[in-house]
C-alpha positions in Angstrom: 0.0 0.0 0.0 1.6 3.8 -1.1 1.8 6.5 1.6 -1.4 8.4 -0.6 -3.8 5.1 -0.2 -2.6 5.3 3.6 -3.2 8.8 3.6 -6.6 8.5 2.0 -7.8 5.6 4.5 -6.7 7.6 7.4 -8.5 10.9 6.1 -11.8 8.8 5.6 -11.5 7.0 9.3 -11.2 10.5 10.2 -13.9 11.6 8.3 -16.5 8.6 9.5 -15.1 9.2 13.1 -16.0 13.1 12.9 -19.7 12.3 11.0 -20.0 10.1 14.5 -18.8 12.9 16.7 -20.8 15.5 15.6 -24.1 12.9 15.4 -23.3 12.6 19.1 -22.5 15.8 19.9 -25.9 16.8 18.6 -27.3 14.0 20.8 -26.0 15.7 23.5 -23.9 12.4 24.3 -20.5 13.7 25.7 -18.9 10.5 26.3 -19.5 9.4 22.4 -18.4 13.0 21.2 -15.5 12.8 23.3 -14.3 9.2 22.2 -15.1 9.8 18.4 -13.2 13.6 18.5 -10.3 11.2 20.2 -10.5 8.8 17.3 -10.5 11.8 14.7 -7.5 13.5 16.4 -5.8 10.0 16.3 -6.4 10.0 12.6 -5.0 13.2 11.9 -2.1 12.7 13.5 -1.4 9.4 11.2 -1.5 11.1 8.1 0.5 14.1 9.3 3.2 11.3 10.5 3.0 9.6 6.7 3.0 12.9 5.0 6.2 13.7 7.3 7.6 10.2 5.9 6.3 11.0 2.6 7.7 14.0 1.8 10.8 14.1 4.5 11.7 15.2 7.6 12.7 18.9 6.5 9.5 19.4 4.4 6.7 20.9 6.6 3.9 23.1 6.4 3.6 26.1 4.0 4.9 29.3 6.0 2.0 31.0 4.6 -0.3 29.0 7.3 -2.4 30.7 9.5 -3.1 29.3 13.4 -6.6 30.6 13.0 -7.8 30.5 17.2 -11.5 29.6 17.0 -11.7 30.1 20.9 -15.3 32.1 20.1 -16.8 29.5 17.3 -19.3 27.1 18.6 -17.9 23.8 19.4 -20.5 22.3 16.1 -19.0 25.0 13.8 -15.4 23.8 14.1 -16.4 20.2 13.6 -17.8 21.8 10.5 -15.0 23.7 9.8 -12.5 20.4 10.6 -15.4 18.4 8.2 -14.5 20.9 5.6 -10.5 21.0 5.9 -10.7 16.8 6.0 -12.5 17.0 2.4 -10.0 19.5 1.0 -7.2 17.3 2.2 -8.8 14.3 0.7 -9.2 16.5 -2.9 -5.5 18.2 -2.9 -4.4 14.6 -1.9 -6.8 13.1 -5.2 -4.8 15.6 -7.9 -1.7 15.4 -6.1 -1.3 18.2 -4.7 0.8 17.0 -1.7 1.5 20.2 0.1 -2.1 21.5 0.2 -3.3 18.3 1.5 -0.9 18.7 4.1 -1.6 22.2 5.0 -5.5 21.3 5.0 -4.9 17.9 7.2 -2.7 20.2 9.7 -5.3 22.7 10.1 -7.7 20.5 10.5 -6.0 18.6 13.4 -5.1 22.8 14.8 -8.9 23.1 14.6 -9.6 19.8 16.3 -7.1 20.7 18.8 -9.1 23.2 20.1 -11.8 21.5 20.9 -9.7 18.6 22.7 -8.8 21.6 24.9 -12.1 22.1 25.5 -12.9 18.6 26.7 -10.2 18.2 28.6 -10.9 21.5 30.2 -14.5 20.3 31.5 -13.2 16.6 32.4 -10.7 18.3 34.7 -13.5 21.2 36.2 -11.3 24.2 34.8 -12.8 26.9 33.4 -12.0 28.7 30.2 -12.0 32.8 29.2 
C-alpha cells in the first residue's frame, strides 16, 4: 500500500469518526463526542506522521499557514470547519497536490485541537476565558 492510499484511508477513518462525533455531539452524548473527536485526532495525526515520511523530515507546512484561534466558534462549527479542511485534504491529496493536503490535514487537526482543549478543560473542572 503507497503512503497516498494510507493517507486516503486515514483521512476517511477520520472523516466517519467526525460524521459520529458531531451525530453525538448533537445528541447531546459527551462520552461518544469525546471518544469519536479522540478517534478523529488520532487520525489526523497518522496522516500528518505519513506525509512527514512521505515527503521528508525537513518538508513541513507552508509558511503561509495561519493558526486561525477559533476560541469564540461554537464547538458544532469547528467540527464543521475540521469536516471541511478533511474534504479539502482528501481532494488536494486526489490531484496530487501534496503540500495543500498537508496544509488542510494540519489545520484540520489545529482546529480539532481546540476542541480537545475544550474537553479536557471540562473533564478536569477548569474553566476557560
Amino acid at each position: 500500500m503507497t503512503f497516498n492510499e494510507k493517507i486516503s484511508l486515514a483521512l476517511l477513518s477520520a472523516l466517519n469518526h467526525l460524521n459520529k462525533s458531531i451525530s453525538a455531539l448533537k445528541r447531546g452524548d459527551e462520552n461518544a463526542f469525546s471518544n469519536d473527536v479522540w478517534h478523529v485526532a488520532a487520525e489526523l495525526e497518522y496522516a500528518l506522521f505519513l506525509f512527514s515520511l512521505m515527503l521528508g523530515e525537513g518538508r513541513s507546512v507552508p509558511a503561509s499557514k495561519l493558526n486561525p484561534d477559533p476560541k469564540n466558534l461554537p464547538t458544532e462549527a469547528i467540527m464543521l470547519r475540521v469536516r471541511e479542511l478533511i474534504e479539502e485534504a482528501q481532494g488536494f491529496l486526489k490531484v496530487g497536490s501534496l503540500s495543500n493536503a498537508l496544509r488542510s490535514t494540519y489545520l484540520a487537526r489545529h482546529y480539532l485541537f481546540k476542541v480537545q482543549e475544550g474537553l479536557s478543560g471540562k473533564k478536569h473542572g477548569v474553566g476557560r476565558k
